[in-house]
TIMI-2910 file (N, C-alpha, C, CB; in pm, 1 decimal, decimal comma, always signed):
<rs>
+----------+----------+----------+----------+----------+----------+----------+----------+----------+----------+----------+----------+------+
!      n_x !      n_y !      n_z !     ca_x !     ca_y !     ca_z !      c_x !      c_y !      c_z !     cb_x !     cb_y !     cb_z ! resn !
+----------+----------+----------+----------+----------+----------+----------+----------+----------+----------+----------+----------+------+
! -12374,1 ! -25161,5 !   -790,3 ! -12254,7 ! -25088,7 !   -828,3 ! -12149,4 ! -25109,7 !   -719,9 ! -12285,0 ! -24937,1 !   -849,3 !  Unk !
! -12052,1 ! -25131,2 !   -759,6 ! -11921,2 ! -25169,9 !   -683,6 ! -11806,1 ! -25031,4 !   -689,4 ! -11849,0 ! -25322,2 !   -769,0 !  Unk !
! -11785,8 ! -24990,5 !   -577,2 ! -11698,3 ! -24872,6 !   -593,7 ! -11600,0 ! -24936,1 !   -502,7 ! -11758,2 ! -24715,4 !   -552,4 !  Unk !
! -11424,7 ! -24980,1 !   -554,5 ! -11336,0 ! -25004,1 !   -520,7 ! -11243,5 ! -24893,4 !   -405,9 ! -11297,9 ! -25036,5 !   -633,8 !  Unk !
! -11295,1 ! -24884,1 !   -264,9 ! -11219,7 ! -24810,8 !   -221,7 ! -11254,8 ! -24866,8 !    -38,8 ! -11250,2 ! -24649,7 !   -286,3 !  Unk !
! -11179,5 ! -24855,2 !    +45,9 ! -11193,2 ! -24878,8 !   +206,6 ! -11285,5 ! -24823,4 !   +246,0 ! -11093,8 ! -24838,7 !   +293,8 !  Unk !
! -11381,4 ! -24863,2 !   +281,3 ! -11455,7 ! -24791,3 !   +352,8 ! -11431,4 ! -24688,4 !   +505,4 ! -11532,1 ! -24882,4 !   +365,6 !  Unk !
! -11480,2 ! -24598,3 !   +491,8 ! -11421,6 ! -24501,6 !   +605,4 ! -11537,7 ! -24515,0 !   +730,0 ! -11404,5 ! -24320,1 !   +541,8 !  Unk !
! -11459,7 ! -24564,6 !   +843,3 ! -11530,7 ! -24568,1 !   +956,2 ! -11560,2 ! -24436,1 !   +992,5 ! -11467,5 ! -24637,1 !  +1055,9 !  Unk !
! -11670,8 ! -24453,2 !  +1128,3 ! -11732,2 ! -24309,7 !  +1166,4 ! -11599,1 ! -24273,3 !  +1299,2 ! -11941,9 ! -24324,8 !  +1240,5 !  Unk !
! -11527,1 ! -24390,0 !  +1319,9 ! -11392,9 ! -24334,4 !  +1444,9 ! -11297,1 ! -24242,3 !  +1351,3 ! -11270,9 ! -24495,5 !  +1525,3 !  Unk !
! -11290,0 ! -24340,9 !  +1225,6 ! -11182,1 ! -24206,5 !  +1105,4 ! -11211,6 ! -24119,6 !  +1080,7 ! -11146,4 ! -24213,4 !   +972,6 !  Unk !
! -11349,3 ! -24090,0 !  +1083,0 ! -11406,6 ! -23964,4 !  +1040,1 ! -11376,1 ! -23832,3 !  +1114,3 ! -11543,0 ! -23981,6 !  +1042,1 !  Unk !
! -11387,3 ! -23848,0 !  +1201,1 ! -11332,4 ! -23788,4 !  +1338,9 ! -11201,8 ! -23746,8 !  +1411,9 ! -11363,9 ! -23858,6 !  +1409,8 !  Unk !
! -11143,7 ! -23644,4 !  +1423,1 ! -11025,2 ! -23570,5 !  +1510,1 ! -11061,6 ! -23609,4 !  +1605,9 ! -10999,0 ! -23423,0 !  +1518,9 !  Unk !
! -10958,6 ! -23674,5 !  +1702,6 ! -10958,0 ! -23626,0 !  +1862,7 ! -11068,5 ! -23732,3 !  +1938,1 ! -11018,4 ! -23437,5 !  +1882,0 !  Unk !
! -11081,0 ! -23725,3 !  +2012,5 ! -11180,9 ! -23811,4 !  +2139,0 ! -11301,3 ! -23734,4 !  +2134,2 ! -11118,1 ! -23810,3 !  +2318,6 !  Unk !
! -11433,1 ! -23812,3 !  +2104,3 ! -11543,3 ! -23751,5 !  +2074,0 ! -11621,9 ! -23763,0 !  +2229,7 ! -11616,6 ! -23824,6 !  +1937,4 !  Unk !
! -11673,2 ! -23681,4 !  +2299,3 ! -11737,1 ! -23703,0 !  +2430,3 ! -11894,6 ! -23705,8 !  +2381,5 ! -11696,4 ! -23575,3 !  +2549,9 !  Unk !
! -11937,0 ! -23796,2 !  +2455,0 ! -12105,3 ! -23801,2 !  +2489,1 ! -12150,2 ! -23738,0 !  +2552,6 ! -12162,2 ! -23891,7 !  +2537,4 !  Unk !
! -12275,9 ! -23689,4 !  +2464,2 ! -12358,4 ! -23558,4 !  +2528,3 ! -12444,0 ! -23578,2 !  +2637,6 ! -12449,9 ! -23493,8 !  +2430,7 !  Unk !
! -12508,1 ! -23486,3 !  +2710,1 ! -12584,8 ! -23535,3 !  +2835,3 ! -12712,2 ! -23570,4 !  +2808,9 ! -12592,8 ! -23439,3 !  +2941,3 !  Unk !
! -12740,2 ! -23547,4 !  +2670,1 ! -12851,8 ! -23637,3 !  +2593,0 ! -12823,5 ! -23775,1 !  +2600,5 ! -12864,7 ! -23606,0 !  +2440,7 !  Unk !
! -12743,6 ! -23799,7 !  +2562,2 ! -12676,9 ! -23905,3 !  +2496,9 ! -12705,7 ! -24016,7 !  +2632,9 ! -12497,3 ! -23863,2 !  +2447,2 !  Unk !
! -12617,5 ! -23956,7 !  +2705,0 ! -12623,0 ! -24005,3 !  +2900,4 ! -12755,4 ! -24023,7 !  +2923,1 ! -12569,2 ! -23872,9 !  +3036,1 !  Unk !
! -12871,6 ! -23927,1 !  +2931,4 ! -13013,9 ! -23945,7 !  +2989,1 ! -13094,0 ! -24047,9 !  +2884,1 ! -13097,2 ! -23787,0 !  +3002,5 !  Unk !
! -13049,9 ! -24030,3 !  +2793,4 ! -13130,5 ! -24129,0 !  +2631,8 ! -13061,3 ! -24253,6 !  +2656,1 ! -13082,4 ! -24064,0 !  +2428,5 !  Unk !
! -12927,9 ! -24302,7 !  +2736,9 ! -12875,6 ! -24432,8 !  +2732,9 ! -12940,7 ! -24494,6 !  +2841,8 ! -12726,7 ! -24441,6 !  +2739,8 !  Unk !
! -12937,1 ! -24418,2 !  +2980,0 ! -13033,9 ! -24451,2 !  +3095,6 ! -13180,9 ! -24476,5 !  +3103,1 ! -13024,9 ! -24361,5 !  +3171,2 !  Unk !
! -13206,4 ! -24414,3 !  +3036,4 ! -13389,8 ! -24440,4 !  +3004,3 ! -13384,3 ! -24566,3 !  +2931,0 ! -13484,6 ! -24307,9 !  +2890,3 !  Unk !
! -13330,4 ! -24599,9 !  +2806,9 ! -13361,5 ! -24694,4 !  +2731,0 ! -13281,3 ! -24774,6 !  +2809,1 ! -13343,9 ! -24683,3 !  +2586,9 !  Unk !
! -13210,5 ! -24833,6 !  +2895,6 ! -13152,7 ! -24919,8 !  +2921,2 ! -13275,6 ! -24948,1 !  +3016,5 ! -13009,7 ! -24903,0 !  +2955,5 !  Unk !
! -13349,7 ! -24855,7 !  +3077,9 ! -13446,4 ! -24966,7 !  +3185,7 ! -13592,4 ! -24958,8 !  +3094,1 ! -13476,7 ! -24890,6 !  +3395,2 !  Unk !
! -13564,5 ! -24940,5 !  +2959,0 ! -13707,0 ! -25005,0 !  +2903,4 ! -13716,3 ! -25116,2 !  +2818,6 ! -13778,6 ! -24914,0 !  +2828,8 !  Unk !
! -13578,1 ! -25152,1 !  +2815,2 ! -13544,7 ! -25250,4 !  +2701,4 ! -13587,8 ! -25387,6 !  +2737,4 ! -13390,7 ! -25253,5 !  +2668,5 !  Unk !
! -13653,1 ! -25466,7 !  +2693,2 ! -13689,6 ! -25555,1 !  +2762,8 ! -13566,5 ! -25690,9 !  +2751,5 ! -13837,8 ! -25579,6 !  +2716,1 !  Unk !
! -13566,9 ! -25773,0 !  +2826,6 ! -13502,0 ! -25878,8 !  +2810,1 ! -13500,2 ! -25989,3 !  +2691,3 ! -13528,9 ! -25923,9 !  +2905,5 !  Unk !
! -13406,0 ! -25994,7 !  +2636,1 ! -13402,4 ! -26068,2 !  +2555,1 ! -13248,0 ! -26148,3 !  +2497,4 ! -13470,7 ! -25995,0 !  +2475,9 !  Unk !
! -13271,7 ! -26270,1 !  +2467,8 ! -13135,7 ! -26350,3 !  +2432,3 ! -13131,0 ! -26335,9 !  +2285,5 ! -13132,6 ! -26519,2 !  +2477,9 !  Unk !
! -13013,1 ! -26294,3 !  +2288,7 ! -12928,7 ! -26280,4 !  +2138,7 ! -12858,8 ! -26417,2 !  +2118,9 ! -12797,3 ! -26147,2 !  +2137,2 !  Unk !
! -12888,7 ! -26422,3 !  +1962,5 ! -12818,1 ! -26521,0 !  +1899,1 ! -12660,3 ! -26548,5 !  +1924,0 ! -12838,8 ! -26493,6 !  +1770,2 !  Unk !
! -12605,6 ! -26661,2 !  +1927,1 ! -12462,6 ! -26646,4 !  +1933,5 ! -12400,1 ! -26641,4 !  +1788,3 ! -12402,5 ! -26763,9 !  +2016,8 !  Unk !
! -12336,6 ! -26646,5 !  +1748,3 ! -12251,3 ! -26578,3 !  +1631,7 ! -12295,3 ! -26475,3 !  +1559,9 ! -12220,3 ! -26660,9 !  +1535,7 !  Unk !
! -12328,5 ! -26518,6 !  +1404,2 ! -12340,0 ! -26332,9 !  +1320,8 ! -12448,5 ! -26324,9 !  +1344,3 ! -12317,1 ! -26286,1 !  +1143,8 !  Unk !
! -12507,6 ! -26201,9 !  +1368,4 ! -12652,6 ! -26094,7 !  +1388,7 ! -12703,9 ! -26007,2 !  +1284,6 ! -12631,8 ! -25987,0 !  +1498,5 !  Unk !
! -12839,3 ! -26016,6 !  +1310,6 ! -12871,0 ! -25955,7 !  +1187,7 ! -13003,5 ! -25877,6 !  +1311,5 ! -12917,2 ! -26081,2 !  +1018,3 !  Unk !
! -12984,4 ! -25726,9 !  +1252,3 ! -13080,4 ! -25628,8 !  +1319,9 ! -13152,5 ! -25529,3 !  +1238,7 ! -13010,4 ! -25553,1 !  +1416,7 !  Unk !
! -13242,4 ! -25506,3 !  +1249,0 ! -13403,6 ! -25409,7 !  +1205,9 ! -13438,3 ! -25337,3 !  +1246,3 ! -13517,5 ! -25440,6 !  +1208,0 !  Unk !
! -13439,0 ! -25210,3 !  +1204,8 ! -13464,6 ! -25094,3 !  +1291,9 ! -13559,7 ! -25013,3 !  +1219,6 ! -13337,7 ! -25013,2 !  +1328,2 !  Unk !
! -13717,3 ! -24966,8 !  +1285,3 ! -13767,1 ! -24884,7 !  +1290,4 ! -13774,2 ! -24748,3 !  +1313,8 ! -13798,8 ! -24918,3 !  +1316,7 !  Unk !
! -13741,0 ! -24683,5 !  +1291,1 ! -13749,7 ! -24516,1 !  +1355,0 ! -13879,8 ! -24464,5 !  +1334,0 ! -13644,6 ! -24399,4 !  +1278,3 !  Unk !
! -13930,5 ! -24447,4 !  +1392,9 ! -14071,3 ! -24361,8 !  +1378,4 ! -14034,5 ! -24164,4 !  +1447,5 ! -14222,4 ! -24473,6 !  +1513,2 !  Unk !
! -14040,6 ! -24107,3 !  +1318,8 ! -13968,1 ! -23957,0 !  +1351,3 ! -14101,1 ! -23908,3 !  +1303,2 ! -13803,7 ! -23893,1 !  +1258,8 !  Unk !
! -14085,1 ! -23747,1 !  +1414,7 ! -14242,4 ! -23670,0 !  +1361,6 ! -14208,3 ! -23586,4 !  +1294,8 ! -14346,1 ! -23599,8 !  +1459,5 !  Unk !
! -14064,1 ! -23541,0 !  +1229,8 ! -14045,3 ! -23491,8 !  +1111,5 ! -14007,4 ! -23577,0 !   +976,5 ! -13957,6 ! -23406,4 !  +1137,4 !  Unk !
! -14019,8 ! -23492,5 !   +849,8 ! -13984,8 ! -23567,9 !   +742,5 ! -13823,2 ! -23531,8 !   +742,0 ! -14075,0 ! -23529,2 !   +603,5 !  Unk !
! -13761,1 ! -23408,4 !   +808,6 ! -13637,8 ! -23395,4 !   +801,8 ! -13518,2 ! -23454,2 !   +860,7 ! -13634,5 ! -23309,1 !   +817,4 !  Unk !
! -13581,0 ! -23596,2 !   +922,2 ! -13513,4 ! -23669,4 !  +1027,6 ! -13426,8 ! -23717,5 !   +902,3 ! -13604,8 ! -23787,5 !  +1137,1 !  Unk !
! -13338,3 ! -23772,8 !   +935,6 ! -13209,4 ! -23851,1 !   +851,9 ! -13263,8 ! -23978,0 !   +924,5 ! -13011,8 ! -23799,0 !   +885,2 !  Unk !
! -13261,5 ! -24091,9 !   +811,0 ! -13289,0 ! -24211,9 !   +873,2 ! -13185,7 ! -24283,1 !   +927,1 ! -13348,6 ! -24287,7 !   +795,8 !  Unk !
! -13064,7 ! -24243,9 !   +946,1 ! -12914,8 ! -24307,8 !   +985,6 ! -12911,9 ! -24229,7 !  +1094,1 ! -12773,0 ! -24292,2 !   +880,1 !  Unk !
! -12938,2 ! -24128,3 !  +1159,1 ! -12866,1 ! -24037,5 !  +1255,9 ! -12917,6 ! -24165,6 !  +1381,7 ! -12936,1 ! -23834,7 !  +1269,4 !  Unk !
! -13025,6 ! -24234,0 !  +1421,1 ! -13029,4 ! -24232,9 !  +1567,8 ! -12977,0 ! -24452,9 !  +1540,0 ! -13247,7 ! -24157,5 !  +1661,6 !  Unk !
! -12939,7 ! -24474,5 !  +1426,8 ! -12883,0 ! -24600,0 !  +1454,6 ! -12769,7 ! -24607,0 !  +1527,2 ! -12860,1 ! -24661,9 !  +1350,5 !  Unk !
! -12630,8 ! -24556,8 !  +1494,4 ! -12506,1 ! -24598,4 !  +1556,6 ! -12540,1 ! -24554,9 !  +1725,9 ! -12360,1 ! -24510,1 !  +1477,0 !  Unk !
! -12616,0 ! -24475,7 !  +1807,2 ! -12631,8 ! -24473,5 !  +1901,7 ! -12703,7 ! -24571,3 !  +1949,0 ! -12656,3 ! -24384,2 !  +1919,9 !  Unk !
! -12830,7 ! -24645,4 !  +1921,8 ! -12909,6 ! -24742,4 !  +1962,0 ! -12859,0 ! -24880,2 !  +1907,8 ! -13044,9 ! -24710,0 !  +1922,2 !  Unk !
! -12744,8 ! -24849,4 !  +1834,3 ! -12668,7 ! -24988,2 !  +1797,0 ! -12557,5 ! -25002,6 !  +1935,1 ! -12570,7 ! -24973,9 !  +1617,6 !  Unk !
! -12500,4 ! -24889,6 !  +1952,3 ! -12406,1 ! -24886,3 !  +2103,5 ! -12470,7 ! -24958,8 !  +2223,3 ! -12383,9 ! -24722,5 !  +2163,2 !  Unk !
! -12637,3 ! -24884,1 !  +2247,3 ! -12662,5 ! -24915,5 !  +2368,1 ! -12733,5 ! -25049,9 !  +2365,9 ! -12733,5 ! -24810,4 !  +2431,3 !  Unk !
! -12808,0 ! -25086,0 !  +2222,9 ! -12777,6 ! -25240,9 !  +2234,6 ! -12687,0 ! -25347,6 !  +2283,4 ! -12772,5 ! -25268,7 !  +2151,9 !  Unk !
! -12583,3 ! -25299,6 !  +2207,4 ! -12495,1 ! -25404,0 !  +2217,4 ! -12484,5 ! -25386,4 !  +2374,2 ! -12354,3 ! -25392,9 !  +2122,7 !  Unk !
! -12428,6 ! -25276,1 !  +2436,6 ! -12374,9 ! -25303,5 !  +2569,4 ! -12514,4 ! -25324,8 !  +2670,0 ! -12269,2 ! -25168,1 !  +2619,4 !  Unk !
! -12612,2 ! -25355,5 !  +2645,0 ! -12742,5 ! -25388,9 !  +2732,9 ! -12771,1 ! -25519,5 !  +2709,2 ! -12872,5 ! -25304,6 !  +2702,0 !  Unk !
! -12757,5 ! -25563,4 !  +2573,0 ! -12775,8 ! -25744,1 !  +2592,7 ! -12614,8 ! -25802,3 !  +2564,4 ! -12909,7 ! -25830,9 !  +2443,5 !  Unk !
! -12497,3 ! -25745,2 !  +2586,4 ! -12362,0 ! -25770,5 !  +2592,1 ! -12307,1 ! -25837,9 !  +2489,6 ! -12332,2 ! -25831,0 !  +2695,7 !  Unk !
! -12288,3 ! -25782,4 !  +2408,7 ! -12284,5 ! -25859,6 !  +2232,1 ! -12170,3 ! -25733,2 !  +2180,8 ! -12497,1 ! -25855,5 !  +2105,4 !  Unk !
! -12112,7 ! -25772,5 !  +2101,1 ! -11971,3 ! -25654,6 !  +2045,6 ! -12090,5 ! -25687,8 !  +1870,2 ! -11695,2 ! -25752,8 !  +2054,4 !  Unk !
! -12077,1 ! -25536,3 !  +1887,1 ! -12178,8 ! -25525,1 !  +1767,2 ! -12065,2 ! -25506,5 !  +1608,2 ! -12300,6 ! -25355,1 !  +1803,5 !  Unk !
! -11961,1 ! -25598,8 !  +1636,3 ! -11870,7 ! -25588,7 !  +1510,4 ! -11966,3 ! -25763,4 !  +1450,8 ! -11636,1 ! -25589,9 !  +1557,5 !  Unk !
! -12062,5 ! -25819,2 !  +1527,5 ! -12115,1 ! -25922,0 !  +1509,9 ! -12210,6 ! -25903,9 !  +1459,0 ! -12125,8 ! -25984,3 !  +1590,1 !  Unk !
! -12275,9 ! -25790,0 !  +1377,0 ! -12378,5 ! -25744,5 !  +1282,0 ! -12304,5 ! -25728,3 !  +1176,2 ! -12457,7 ! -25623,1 !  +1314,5 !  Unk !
! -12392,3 ! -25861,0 !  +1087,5 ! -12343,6 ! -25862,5 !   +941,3 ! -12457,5 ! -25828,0 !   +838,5 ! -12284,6 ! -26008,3 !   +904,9 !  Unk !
! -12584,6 ! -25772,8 !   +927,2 ! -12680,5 ! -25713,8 !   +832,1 ! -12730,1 ! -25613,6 !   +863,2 ! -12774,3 ! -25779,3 !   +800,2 !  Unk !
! -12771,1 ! -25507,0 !   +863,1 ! -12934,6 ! -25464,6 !   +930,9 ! -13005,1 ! -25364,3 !   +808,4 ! -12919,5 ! -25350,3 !  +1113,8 !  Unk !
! -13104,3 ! -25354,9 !   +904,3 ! -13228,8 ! -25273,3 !   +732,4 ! -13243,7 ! -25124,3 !   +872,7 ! -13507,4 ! -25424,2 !   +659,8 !  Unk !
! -13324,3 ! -25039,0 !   +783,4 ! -13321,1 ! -24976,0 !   +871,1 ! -13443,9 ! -24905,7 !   +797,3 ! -13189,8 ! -24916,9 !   +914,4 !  Unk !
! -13573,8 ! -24862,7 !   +855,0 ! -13636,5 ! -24801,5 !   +794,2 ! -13718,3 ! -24667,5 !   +837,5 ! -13690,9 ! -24884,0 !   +756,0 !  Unk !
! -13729,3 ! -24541,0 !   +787,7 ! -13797,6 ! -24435,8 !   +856,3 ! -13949,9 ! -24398,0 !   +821,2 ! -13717,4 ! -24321,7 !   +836,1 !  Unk !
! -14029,8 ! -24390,1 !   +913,4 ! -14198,4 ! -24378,3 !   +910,7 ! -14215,8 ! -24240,4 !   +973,0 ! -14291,2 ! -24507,7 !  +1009,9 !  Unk !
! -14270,7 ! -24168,9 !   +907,9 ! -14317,7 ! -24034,9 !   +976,9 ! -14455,1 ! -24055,8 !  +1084,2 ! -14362,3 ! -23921,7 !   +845,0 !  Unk !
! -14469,0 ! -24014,0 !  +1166,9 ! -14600,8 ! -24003,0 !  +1271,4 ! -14629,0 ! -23892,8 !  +1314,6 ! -14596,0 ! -24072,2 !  +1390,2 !  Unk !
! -14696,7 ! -23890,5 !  +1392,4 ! -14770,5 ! -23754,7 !  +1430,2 ! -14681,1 ! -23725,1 !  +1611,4 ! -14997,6 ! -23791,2 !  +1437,3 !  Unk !
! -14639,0 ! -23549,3 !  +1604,2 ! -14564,0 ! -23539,1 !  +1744,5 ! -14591,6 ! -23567,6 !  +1800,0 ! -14533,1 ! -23471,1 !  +1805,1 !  Unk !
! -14505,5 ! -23620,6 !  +1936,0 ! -14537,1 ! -23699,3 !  +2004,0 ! -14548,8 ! -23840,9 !  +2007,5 ! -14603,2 ! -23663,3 !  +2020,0 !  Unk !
! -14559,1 ! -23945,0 !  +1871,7 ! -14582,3 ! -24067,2 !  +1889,4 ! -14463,1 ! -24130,0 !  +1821,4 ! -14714,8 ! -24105,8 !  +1842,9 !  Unk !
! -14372,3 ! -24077,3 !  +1818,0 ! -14232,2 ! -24085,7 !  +1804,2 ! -14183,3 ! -24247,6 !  +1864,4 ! -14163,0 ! -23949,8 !  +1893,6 !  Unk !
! -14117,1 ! -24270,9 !  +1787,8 ! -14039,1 ! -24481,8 !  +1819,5 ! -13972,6 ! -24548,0 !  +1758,7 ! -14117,9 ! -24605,8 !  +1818,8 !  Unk !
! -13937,1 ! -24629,8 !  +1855,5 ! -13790,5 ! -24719,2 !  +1783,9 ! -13864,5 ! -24870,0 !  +1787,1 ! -13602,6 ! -24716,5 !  +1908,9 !  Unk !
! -13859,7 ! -24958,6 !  +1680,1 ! -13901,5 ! -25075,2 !  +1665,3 ! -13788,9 ! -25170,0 !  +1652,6 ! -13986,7 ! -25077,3 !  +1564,1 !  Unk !
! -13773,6 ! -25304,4 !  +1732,8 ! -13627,6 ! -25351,5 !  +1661,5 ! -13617,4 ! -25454,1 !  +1653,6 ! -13509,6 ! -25325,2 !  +1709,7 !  Unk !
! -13511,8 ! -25519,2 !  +1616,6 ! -13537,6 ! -25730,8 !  +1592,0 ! -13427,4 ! -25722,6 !  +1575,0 ! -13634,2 ! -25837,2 !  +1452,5 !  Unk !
! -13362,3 ! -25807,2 !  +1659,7 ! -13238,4 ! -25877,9 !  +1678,2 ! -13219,4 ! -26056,4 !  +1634,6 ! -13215,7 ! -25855,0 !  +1833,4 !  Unk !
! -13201,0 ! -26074,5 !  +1518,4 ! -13195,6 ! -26244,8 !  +1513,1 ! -13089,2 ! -26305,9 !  +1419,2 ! -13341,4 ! -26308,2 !  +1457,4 !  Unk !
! -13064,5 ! -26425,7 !  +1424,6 ! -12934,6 ! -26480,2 !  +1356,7 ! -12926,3 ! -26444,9 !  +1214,1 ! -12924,6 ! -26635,0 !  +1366,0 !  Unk !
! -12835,5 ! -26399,0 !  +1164,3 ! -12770,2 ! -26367,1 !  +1030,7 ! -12731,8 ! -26546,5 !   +980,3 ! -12604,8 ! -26241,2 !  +1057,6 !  Unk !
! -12858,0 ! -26495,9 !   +845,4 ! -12876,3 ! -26629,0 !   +755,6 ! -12810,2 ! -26568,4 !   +621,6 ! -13058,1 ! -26688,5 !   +732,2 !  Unk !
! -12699,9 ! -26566,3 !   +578,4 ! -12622,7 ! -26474,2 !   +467,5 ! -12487,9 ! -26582,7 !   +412,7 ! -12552,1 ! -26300,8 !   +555,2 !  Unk !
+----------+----------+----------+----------+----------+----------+----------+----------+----------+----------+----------+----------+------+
</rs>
């Protein structure tokens, strides 16, 4: 289904200058020194995301645009260069909570 209209970014969505929380700060620092090294494709990207949440009430969109941010600025890529991604949510047991991910060239 094709619905004829602009899509509304999450910056339009928004009044005013949005500040990052001190979650946000301690959750960017941690994952930046667990992320392991890895080379990104050069041109379009295509990314996969796991969420493993220990509730069923998790929203499967809430923790992408943040782990799409600290991607990009940890392997230095402007993430306007994702022309795909899937994204999928798995319930687990508390505590065994995770992010799974794959970064590779956009074949589209």
């Amino acid at each position: 289904m094709r619905i004829k209209i602009k899509p509304l970014s999450v910056n339009a969505a928004w009044k005013g200058k949005r500040y990052r929380s001190d979650d946000y700060k301690k959750y960017a620092k941690i994952l930046g020194f667990m992320l392991p090294k890895l080379k990104i494709p050069k041109g379009k990207i295509r990314v996969d995301f796991i969420f493993g949440f220990s509730s069923k009430g998790s929203d499967w969109d809430n923790p992408v645009k943040p782990l799409q941010d600290i991607l990009a600025k940890k392997y230095s890529f402007n993430d306007n260069r994702i022309y795909q991604a899937t994204v999928k949510k798995v319930i687990v047991k508390k505590g065994e909570e995770f992010i799974d991910f794959k970064i590779i060239k956009y074949e589209g």
